[in-house]
C-alpha positions in Angstrom: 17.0 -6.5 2.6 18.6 -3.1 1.2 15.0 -1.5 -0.6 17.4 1.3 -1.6 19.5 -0.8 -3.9 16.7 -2.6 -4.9 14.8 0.8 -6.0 17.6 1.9 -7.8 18.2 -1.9 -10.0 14.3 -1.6 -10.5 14.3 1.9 -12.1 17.2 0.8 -14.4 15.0 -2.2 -15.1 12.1 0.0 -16.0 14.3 2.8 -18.1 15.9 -0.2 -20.2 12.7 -1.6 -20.7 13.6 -4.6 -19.0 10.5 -4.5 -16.5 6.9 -5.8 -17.1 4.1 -4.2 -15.1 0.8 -5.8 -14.1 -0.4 -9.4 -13.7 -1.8 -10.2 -17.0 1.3 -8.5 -18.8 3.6 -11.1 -16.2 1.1 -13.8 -17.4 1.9 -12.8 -21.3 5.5 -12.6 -20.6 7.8 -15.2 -21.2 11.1 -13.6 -20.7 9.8 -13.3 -16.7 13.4 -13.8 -14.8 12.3 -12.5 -11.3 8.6 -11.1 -10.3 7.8 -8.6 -7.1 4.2 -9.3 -6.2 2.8 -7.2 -3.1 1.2 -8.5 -0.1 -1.6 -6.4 -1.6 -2.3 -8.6 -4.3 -5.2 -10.8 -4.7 -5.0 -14.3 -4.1 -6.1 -15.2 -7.3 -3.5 -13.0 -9.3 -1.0 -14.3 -6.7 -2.1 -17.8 -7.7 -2.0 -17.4 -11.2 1.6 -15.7 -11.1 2.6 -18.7 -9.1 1.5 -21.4 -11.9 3.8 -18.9 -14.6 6.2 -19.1 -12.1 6.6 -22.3 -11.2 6.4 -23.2 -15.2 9.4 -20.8 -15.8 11.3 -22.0 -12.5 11.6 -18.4 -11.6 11.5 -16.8 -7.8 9.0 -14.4 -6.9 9.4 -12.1 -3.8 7.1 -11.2 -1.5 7.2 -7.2 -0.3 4.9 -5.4 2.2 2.4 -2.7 0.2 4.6 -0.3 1.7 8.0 -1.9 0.5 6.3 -2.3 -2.6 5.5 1.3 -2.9 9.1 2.1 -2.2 10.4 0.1 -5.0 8.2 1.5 -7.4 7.3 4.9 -6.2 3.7 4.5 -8.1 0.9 3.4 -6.2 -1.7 0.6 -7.5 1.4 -1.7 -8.8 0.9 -5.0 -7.3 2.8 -7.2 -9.5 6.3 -6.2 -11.2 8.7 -8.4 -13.7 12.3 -8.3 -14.1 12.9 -9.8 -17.8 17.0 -9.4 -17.2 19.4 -11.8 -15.6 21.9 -9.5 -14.5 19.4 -7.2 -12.7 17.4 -10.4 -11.7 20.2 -11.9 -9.8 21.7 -8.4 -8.5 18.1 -6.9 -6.9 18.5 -11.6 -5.7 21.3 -10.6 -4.1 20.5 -7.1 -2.3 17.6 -9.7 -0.4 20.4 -11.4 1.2 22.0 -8.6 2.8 
């Protein structure tokens, strides 16, 4: 998994405005393509962003708190939405490598 590549799609996702923060704005959302939840995350909130999930037949991936952090760089985000494809399946991608 290249975190640097993946930092760098997420801050374009987040400048273009193509990034929802937060579980209930992930729950609102329903342009969600690809969600980041960290391992920080309640189980609840994980299990809610796993029904939207599964009704949207989109991934979500799993990242340490520290991984998390790294993506972000702001602490207390637990949950993170990518709402384009082409970052979506790029930041897909960089978890393969």
């Amino acid at each position: 998994m290249n975190l640097m590549k993946i930092k760098t799609y997420v801050g374009f996702a987040t400048k273009s405005r193509s990034a929802v923060i937060g579980t209930d704005n992930i729950l609102k959302s329903k342009k969600n393509k690809l969600i980041l939840v960290s391992s920080e995350l309640s189980i609840q909130a994980l299990n809610k962003i796993q029904i939207v999930a599964n009704s949207q037949k989109i991934d979500i991936v799993k990242l340490t708190g520290t991984e998390m952090f790294s993506v972000i760089s702001k602490s207390g985000i637990k949950a993170l939405s990518i709402t384009d494809d082409n970052l979506a399946n790029a930041i897909k991608s960089c978890l393969t490598e």
